[in-house]
C-alpha positions as CSV (number, residue, x, y, z in Angstrom):
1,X,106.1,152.0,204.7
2,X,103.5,154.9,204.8
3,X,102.2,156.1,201.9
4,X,101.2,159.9,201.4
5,X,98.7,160.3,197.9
6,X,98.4,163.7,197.1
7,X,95.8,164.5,194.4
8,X,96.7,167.9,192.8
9,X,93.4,168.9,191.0
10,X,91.1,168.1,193.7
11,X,90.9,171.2,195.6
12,X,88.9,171.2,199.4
13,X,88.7,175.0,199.7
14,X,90.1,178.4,200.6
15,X,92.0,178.3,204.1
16,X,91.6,181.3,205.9
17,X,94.8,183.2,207.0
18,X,93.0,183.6,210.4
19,X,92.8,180.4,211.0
20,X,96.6,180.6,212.1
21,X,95.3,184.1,214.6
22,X,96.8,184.3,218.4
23,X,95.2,185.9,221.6
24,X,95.9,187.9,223.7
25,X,94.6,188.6,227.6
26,X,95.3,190.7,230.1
27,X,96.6,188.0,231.6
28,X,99.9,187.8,233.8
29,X,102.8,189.0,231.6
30,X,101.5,188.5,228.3
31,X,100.3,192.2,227.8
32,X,102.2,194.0,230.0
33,X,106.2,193.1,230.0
34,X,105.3,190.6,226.6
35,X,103.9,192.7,224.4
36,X,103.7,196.0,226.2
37,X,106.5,197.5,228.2
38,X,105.7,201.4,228.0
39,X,107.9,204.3,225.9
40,X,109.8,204.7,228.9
41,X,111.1,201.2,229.4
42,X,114.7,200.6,228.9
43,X,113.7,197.6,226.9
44,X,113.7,198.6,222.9
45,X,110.2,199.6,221.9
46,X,108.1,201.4,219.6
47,X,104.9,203.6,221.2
48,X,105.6,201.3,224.3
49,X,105.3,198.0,222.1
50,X,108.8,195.8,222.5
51,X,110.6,195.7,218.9
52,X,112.1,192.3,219.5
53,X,108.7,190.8,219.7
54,X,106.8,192.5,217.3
55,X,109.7,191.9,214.9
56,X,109.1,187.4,215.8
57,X,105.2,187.9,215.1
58,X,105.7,189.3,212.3
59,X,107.8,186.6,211.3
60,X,105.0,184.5,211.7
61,X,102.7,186.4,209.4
62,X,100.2,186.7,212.3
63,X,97.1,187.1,211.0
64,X,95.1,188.5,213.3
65,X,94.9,189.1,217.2
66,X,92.2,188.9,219.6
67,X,91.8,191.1,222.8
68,X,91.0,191.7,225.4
69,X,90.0,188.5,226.5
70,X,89.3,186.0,227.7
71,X,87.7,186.1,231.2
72,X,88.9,189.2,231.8
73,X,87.3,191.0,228.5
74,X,84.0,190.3,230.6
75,X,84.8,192.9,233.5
76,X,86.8,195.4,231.4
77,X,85.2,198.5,230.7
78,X,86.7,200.0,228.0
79,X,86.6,203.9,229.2
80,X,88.6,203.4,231.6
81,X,91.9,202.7,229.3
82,X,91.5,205.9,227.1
83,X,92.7,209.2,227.7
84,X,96.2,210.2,229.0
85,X,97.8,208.0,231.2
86,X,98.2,208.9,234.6
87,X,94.3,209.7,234.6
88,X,93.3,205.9,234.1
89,X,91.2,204.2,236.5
90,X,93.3,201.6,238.4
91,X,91.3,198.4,238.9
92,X,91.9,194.5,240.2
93,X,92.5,191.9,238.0
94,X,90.2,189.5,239.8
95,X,90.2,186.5,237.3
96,X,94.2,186.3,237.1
97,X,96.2,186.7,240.5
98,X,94.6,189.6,241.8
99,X,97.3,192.1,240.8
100,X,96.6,195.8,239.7
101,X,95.6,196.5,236.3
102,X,96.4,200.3,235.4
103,X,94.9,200.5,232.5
104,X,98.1,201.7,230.2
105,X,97.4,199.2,227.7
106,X,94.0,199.6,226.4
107,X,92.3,200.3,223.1
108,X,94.4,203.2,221.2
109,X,97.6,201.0,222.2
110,X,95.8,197.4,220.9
111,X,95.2,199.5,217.4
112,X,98.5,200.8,217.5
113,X,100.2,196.7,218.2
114,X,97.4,195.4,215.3
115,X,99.4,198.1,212.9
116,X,102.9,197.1,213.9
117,X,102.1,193.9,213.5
118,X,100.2,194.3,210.5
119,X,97.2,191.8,211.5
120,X,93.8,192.1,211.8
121,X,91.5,193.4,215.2
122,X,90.1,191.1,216.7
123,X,88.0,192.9,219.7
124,X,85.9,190.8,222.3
125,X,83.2,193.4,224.1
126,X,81.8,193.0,227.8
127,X,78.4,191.3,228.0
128,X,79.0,189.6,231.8
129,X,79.0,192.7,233.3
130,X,78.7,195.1,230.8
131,X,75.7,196.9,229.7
132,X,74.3,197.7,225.5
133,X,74.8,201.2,226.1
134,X,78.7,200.2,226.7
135,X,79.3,198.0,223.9
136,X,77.1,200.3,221.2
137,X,79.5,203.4,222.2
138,X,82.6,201.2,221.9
139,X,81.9,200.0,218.9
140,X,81.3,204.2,217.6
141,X,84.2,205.3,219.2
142,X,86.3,202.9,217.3
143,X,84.3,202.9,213.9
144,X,83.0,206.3,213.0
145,X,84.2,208.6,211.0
146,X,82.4,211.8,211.8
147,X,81.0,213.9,214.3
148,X,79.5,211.9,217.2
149,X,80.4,212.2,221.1
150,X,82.7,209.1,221.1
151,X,84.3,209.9,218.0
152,X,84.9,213.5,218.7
153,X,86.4,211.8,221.9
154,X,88.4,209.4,220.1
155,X,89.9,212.8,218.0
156,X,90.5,214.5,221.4
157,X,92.5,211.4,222.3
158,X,94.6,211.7,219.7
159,X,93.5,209.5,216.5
160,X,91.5,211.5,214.3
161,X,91.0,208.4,211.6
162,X,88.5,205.4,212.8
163,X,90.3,202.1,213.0
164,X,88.7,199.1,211.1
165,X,87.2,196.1,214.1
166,X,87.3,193.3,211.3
167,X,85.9,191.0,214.4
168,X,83.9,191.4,217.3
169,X,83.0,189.0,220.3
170,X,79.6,189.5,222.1
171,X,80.7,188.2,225.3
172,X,83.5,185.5,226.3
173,X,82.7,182.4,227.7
174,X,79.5,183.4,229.1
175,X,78.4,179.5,230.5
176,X,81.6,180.4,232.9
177,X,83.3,183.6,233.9
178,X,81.3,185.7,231.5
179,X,78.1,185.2,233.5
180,X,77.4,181.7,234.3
181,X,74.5,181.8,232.1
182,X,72.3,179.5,230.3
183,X,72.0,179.1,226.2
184,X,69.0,180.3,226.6
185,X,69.8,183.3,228.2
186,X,72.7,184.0,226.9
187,X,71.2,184.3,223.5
188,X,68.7,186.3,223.8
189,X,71.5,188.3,225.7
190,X,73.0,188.0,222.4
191,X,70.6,188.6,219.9
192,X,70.1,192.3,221.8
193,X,73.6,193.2,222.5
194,X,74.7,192.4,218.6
195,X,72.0,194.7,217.5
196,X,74.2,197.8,218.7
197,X,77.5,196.8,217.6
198,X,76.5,199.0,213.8
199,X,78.2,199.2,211.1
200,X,79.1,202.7,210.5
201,X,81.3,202.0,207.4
202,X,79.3,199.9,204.8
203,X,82.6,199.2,203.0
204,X,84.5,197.7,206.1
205,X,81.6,195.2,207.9
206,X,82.0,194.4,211.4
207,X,82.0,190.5,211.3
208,X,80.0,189.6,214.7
209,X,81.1,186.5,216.7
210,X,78.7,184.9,219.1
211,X,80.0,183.1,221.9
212,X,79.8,179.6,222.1
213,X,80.7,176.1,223.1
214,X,82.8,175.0,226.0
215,X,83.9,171.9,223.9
216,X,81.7,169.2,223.9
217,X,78.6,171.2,224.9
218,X,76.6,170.2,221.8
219,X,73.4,171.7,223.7
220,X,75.5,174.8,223.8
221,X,75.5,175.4,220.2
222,X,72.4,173.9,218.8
223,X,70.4,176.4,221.2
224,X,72.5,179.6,220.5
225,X,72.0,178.5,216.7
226,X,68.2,177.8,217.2
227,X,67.7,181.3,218.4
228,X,70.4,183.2,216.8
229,X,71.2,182.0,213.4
230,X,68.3,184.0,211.7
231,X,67.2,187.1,211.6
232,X,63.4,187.6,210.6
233,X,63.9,190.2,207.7
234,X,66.2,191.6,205.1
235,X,68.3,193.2,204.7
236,X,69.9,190.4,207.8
237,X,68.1,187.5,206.7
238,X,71.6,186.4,206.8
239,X,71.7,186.3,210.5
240,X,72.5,187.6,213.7
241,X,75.6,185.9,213.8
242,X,78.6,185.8,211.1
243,X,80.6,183.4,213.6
244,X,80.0,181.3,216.5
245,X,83.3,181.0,219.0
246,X,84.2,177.0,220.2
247,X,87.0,177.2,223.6
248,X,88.5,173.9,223.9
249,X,92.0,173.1,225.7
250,X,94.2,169.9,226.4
251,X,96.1,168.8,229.1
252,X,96.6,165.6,231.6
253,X,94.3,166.2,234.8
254,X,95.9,164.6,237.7
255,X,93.6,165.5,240.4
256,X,93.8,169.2,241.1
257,X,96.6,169.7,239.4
258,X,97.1,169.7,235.0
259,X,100.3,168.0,235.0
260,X,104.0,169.0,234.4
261,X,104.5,171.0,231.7
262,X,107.8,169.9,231.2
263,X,108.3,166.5,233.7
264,X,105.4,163.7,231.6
265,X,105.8,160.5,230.6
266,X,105.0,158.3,227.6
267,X,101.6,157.8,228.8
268,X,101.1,161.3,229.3
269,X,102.7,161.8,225.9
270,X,99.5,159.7,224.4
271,X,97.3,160.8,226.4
272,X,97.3,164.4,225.6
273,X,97.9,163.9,222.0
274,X,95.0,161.7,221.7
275,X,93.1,164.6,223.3
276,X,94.6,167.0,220.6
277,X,93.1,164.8,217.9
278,X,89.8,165.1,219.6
279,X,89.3,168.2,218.1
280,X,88.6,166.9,214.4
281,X,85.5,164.9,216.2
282,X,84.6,168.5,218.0
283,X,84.8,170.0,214.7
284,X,82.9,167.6,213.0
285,X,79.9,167.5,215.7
286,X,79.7,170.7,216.3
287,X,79.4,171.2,212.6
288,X,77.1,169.0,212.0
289,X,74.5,170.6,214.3
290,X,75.9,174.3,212.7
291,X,75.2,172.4,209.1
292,X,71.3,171.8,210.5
293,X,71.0,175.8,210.5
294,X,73.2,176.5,208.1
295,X,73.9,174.3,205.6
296,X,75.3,176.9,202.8
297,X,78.4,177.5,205.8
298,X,78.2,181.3,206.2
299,X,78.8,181.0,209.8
300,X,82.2,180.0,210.6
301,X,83.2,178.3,213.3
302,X,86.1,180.6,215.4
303,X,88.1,178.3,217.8
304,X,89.4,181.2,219.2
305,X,90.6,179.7,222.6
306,X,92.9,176.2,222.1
307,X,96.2,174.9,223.3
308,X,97.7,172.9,225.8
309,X,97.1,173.7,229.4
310,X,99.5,172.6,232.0
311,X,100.2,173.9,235.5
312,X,102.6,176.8,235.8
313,X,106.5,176.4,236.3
314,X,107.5,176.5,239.8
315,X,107.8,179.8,241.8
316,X,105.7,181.7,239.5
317,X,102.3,182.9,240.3
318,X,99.5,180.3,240.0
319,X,97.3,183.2,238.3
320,X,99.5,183.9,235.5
321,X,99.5,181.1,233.6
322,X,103.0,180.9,232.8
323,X,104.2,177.3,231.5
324,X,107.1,176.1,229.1
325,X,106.7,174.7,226.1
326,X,107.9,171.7,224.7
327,X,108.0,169.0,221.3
328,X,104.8,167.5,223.1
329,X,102.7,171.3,222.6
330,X,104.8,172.0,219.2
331,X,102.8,168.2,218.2
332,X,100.0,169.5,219.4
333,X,99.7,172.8,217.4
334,X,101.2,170.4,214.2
335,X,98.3,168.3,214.8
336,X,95.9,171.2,215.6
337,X,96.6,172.9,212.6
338,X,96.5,170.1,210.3
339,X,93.0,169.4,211.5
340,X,91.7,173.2,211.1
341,X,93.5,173.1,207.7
342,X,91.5,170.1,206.5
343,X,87.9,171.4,208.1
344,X,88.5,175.0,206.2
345,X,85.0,174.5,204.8
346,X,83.7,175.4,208.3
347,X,87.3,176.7,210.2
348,X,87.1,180.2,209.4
349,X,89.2,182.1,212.4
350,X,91.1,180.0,215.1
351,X,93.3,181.7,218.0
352,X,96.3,180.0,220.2
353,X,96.4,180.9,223.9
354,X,98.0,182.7,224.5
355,X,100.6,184.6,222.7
356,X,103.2,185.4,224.9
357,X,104.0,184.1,228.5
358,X,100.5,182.5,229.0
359,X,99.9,178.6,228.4
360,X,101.1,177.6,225.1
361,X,102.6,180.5,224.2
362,X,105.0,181.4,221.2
363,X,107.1,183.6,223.1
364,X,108.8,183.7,226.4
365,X,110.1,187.2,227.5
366,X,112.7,187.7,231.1
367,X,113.1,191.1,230.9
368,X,114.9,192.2,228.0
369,X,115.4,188.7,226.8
370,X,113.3,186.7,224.4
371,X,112.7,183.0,223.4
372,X,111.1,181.6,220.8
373,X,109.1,178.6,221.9
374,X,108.8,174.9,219.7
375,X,105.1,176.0,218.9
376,X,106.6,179.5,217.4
377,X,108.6,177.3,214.9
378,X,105.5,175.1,214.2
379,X,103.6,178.3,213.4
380,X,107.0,179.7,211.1
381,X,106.9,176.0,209.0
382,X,103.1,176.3,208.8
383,X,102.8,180.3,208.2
384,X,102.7,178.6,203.7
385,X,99.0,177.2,204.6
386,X,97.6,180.8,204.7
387,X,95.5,181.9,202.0
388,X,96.0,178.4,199.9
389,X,93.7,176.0,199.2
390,X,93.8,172.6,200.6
391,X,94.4,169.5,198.4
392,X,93.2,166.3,198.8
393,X,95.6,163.7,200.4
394,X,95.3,160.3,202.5
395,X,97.7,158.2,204.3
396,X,97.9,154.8,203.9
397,X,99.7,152.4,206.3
398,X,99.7,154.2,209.2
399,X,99.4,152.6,212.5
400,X,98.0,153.2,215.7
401,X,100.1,153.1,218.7
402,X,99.5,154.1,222.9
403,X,98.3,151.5,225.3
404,X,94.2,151.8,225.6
405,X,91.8,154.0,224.4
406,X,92.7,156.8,226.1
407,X,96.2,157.6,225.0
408,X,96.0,155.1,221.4
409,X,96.7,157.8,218.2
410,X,97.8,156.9,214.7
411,X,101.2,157.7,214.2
412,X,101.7,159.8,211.3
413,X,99.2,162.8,210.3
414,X,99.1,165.6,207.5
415,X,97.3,168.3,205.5
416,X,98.6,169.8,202.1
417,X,98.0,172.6,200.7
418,X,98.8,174.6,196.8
419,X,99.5,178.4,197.1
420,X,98.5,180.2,193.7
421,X,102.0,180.1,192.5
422,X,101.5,176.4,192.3
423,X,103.8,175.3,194.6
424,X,102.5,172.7,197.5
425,X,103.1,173.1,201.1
426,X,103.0,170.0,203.2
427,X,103.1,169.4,206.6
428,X,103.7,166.2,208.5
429,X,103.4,165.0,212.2
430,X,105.4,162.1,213.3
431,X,103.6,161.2,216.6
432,X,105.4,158.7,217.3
433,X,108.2,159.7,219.8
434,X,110.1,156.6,219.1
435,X,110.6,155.8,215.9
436,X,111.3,157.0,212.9
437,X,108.5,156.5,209.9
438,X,109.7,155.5,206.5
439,X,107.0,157.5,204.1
440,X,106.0,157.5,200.4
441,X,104.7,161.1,199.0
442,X,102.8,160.0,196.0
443,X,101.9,163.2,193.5
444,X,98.9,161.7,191.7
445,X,98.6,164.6,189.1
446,X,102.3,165.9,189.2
447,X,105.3,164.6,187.6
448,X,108.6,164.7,189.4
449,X,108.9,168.0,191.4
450,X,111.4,170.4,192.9
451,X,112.1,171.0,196.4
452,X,111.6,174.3,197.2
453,X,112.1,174.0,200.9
454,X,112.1,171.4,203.6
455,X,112.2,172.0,207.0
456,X,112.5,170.3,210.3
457,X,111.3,170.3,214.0
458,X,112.3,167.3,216.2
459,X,113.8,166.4,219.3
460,X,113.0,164.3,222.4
461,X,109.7,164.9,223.5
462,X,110.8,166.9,226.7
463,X,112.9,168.6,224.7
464,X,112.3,173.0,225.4
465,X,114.2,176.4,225.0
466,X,115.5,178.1,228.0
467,X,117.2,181.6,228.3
468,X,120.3,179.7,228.6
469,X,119.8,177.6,225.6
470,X,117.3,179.7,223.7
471,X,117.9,177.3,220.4
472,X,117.9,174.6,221.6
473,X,114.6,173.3,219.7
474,X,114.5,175.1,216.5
475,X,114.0,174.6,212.7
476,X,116.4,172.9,210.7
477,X,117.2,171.8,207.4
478,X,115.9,168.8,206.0
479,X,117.8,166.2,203.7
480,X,117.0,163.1,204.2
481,X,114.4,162.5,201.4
482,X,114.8,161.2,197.7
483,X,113.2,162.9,194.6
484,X,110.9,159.8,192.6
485,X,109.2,159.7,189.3
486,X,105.6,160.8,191.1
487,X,107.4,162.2,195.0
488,X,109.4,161.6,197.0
489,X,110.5,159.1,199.9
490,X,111.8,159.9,203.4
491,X,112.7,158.8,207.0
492,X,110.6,161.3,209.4
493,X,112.2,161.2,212.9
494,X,110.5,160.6,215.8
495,X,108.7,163.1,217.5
496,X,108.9,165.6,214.8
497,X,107.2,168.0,212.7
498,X,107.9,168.5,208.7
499,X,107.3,170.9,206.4
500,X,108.1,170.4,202.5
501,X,107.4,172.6,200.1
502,X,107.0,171.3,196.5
503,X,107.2,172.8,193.0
């Protein structure tokens, strides 16, 4: 049997609500037709944003969102999707497919989703082919509140408030399609462009995110941090840099090809969760240099790009990204999650890719229809984590199980969390997709609690939600636990994810 201890009074720290944040690219259908289908589409909107899956998102609490990009955020130029409508500049999408990009969805209609939605902005500006000027007049046009040229242009276009940027992204993946640069170069690149992006409202701080590691380049982030971390006088003796961005995706590579999104086997089961639990070591290395330059932890670390990446579903263009989404990517998030939950000292914004209809998305839209995907339920069970603070717990008796080193995992994993009513949100990962896992919760400073909730997610690991079955992987009830003196004890079923919720 595995034994959970839970120790009540020893809090780990605060867990951001961004930490659970989703992106979003103009990327195949996950802007336009997912999020965005226009005021005059017969699908039900509001201002042009679909009302079936702004209603889901909300759901989930979403945090905050993060546009435009991605690759593409590196070649958009922000002018040219303001102003009416049918004056936009048409451009190519050269990253994704090569389609057109009309421009209809640009920064007053991101502003206006972030409100529906209720989440924070997350924008990403152009440093691959961008210029200072571009980004500095970006930034005013969204920010100021007063007489300037871009805000008097932001008031002819309709808003006469600012918005608030609560994040902004020098750049995007700029040792790839933002540039193919150097750290070197990239961070004096850096340590210019953030200069501009000013904070015109003293009270509503632009936090300023510095792009960084392609995951495992360790050289990536200790030079970005050697030249960027510190600024030589006050008042920013703080630093250039409030955050520093880590991109880091899973998958199996055969070849050329990512593997089946939906046709894998067992080894391919291990194989990419093992990669998924590679992301505590990435956390913990890359922290470690971060620690060397920052040891009080004012920087967080923003995994704003992770998920699984597989090849897309048959018959579907190869630059769009679309895949399905099955019990092996809800494990994945379960496990991802868990892992930013417990490193919440450092994990202070983290965004899935994508958000709808683009690799391990939430949501799947065909027309007027809409799915909600096994990693959308993991997000629902796990939407209690924000804004608690994580407790201490360890398992005890797990084992490891896979064939070699490549694909062996232990088979149970966890993070637990008190929100300040006092009640405890846990969340388990049965990795196994097997067996079932006889498990001990031991409340080390509680007596016998109440079960608030408990939910399920579980199914074979193939197991995914079509048009035609839209439910069948969803959330259900759990009741096969018993209340103890000090916990509880349960059977967790294969290939599952659990939340409990304790009082």
């Amino acid at each position: 049997m595995i034994k959970l201890y839970i120790n009540c009074k020893k809090k780990k720290g605060y867990i951001n609500p961004e930490i659970y944040g989703h992106f979003s690219e103009h990327l195949g259908r996950c802007i336009y037709e997912g999020l965005y289908v226009g005021e005059e589409s017969e699908v039900p909107n509001v201002k042009g944003m679909r009302k079936d899956v702004v209603a889901a998102l909300r759901e989930l609490k979403i945090p905050v969102l993060r546009w435009p990009g991605g690759c593409f955020a590196d070649e958009y130029h922000w002018k040219d999707g303001i102003g009416p409508k049918k004056e936009r500049k048409k451009m190519i999408n050269t990253n994704w497919g090569g389609v057109i990009e009309d421009n209809s969805f640009g920064t007053h209609e991101f502003f206006e989703l972030c409100e529906q939605l209720g989440c924070k902005a997350y924008v990403n500006g152009n440093v691959g082919s961008g210029s200072v000027q571009e980004i500095s007049e970006w930034v005013e046009y969204m920010t100021l509140d007063g007489t300037s040229p871009m805000a008097d242009q932001r008031k002819k276009n309709g808003r006469e408030k600012p918005w608030k940027v609560d994040y902004f992204g020098v750049g995007n993946e700029n040792w790839g399609c933002g540039g193919n640069m150097t750290p070197d170069y990239y961070a004096h690149l850096y340590r210019r462009y953030q200069t501009f992006v000013r904070c015109y409202d003293k009270d509503a701080p632009v936090f300023k995110i510095c792009g960084g590691a392609n995951g495992d380049d360790y050289e990536w982030t200790e030079v970005v941090l050697r030249e960027c971390h510190r600024s030589p006088a006050p008042p920013e003796a703080h630093g250039f840099m409030d955050g520093l961005s880590v991109h880091y995706y899973v998958g199996v590579e055969k070849g050329l090809h990512k593997g089946s999104a939906t046709e894998f086997d067992q080894k391919d089961w291990f194989y990419t969760l093992n990669r998924a639990l590679r992301m505590e070591e990435l956390i913990c290395r890359h922290g470690a240099i971060m620690d060397q330059y920052d040891p009080e932890k004012k920087i967080g670390m923003i995994v704003d790009e992770w998920g699984c990446w597989h090849d897309v579903e048959l018959g579907t263009n190869p630059g769009f990204l679309y895949q399905q989404n099955t019990m092996r990517d809800a494990l994945v998030a379960g496990i991802t999650l868990n892992i930013f939950n417990r490193h919440c000292d450092r994990v202070k914004m983290a965004c899935i890719a994508q958000i709808v209809n683009v690799l391990q998305s939430v949501i799947l839209t065909e027309g007027a229809d809409m799915i909600l995907t096994p990693t959308y339920h993991v997000f629902h069970m796990y939407r209690y984590h924000q804004g608690a603070e994580l407790v201490e717990s360890y398992l005890e008796g797990g084992k490891q199980i896979g064939q070699d080193d490549t694909q062996s995992i232990y088979n149970v994993q966890e993070s637990v969390s008190e929100d300040c009513e006092g009640i405890l949100t846990i969340t388990l990962n049965n990795l196994d997709p097997n067996d079932d896992q006889e498990i001990e919760i031991i409340l080390q400073e509680k007596e016998k609690g109440q079960v608030v909730e408990a939910k399920i997610l579980h199914g074979d690991m193939r197991s995914y939600n079509t048009f035609e079955k839209p439910d069948h992987v969803a959330e259900e009830v759990f009741t096969n636990y018993e209340i103890k003196d000090r916990g509880l004890k349960l059977v967790l079923p294969a290939c599952s994810v659990l939340l409990l919720r304790i009082k």
